[in-house]
C-alpha atoms as one frame of an Amber mdcrd trajectory, in Angstrom:
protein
  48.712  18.649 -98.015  45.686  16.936 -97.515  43.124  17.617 -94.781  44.199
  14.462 -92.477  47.661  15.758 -92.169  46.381  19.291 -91.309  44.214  17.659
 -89.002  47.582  15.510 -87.135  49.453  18.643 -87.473  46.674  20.774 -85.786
  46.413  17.797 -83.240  50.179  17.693 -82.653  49.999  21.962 -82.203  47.636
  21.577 -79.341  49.296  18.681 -77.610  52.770  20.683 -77.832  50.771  23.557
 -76.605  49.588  21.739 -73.300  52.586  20.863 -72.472  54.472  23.859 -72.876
  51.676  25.794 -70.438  52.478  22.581 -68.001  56.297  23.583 -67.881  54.722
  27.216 -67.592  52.900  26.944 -64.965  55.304  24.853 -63.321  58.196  27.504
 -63.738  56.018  29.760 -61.800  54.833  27.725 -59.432  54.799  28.517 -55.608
  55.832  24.721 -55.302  58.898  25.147 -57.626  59.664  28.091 -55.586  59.104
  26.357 -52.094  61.954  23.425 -53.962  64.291  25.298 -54.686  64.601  27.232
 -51.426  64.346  24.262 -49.382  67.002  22.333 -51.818  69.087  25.913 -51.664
  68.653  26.033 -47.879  70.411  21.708 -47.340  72.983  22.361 -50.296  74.682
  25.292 -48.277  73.573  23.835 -45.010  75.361  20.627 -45.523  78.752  22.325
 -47.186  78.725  24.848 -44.188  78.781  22.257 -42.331  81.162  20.261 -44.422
  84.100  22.908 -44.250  83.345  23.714 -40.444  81.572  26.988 -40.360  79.854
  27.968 -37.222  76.532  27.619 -36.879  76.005  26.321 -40.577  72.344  25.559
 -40.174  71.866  29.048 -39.049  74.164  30.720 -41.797  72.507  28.407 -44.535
  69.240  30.595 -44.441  70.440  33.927 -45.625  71.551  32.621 -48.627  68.510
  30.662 -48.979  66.116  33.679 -48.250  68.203  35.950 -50.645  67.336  33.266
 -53.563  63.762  33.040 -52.628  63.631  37.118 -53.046  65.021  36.955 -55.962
  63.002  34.638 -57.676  60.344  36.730 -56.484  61.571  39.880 -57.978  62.719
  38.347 -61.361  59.290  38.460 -62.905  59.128  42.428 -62.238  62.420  43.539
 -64.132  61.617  40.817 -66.783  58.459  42.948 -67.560  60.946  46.049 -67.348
  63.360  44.543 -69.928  60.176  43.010 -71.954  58.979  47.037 -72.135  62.608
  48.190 -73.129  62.837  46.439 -75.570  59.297  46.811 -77.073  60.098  50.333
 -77.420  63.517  49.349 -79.039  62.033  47.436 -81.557  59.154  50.406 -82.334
  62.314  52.887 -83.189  63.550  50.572 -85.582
């Protein structure tokens, strides 16, 4: 392999690299997490209201709150499973 295409290859590395600490640092994003609670919050809203519930609007925010704590929590058994399983792999 000559030193051009470990050069392109290098270039290619870091350019993949960017991006995948974009999609990062969107997945964790306060933004993303702001979305998804708002987009949680219509979806039920809107069936709720759809199949007649009372008060849909109102009812639509529990669920909505429940996701939002959980995508809060996720990142805090994730490091739980990540240390599990690190000392999993040390016994083997």
């Amino acid at each position: 392999m000559s030193t051009e295409d470990l050069e392109k290859e290098i270039n290619m590395l870091k350019e993949r690299n960017k991006r995948v600490e974009k999609d990062k640092d969107w997945e964790t994003s306060s933004t993303r997490r702001g979305l998804l609670v708002i987009f949680t919050y219509l979806a039920i809203g809107f069936y709720l209201n759809a199949i007649q519930i009372e008060n849909p609007w109102l009812n639509a925010i529990v669920p909505s709150i429940g996701f939002l704590l959980s995508t809060l929590t996720l990142p805090y058994f994730k490091n739980l499973w990540i240390k599990f399983n690190q000392r999993k792999e040390k016994q083997v």
